[in-house]
C-alpha positions as CSV (number, residue, x, y, z in Angstrom):
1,X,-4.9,-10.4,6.8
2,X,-5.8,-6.7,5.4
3,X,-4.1,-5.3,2.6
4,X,-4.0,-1.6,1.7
5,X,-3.9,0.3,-1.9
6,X,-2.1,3.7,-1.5
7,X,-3.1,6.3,-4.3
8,X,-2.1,9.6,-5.7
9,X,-3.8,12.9,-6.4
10,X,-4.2,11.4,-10.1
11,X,-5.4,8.0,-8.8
12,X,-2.5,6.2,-9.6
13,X,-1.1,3.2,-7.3
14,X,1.5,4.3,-5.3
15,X,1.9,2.1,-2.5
16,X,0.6,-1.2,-1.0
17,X,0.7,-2.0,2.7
18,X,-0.4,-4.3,4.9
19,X,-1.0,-2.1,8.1
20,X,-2.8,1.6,8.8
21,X,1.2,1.9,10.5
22,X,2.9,1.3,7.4
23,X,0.7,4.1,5.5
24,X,1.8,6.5,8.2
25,X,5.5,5.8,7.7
26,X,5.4,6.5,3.9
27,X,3.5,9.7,4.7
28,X,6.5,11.0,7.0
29,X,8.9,10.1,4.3
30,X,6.5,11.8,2.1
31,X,4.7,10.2,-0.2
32,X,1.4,11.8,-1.5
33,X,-0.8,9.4,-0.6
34,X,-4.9,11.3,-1.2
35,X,-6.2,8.2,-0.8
36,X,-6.2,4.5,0.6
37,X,-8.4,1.8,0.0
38,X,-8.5,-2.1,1.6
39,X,-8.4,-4.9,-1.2
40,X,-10.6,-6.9,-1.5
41,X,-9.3,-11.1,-0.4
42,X,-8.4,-12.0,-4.0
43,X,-6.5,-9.0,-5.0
44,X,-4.4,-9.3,-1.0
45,X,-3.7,-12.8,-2.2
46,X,-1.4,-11.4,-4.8
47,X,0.4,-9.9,-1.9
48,X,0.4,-13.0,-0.1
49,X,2.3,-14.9,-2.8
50,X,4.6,-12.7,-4.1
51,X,6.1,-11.6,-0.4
52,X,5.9,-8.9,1.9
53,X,3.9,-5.6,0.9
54,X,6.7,-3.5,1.4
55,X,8.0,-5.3,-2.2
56,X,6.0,-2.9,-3.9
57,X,7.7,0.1,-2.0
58,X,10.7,0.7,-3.4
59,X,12.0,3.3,-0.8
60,X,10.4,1.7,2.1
């Protein structure tokens, strides 16, 4: 499974998602997301264990 990283204009983390879909919702609600990267298969198995992506979102 992919993961995403969701960044800022300043490079911070904003977001992390687990589908190109779910990066497109938080833009519409807007979010200033500049930038997305995947993560790598030991940082997406932090997502794995701790639950759903959408954890980190706190208005998603």
């Amino acid at each position: 499974m992919t993961y995403y990283s969701c960044f800022d204009k300043e490079g911070a983390i904003i977001a992390r998602c687990q589908t190109k879909e779910d990066i497109e919702v938080l833009k519409k609600m807007g979010r200033p997301i500049v930038k997305v990267k995947e993560m790598k298969k030991e940082e997406s198995v932090v997502c794995s264990l701790t639950g759903s992506p959408s954890d980190y979102n706190e208005d998603y």
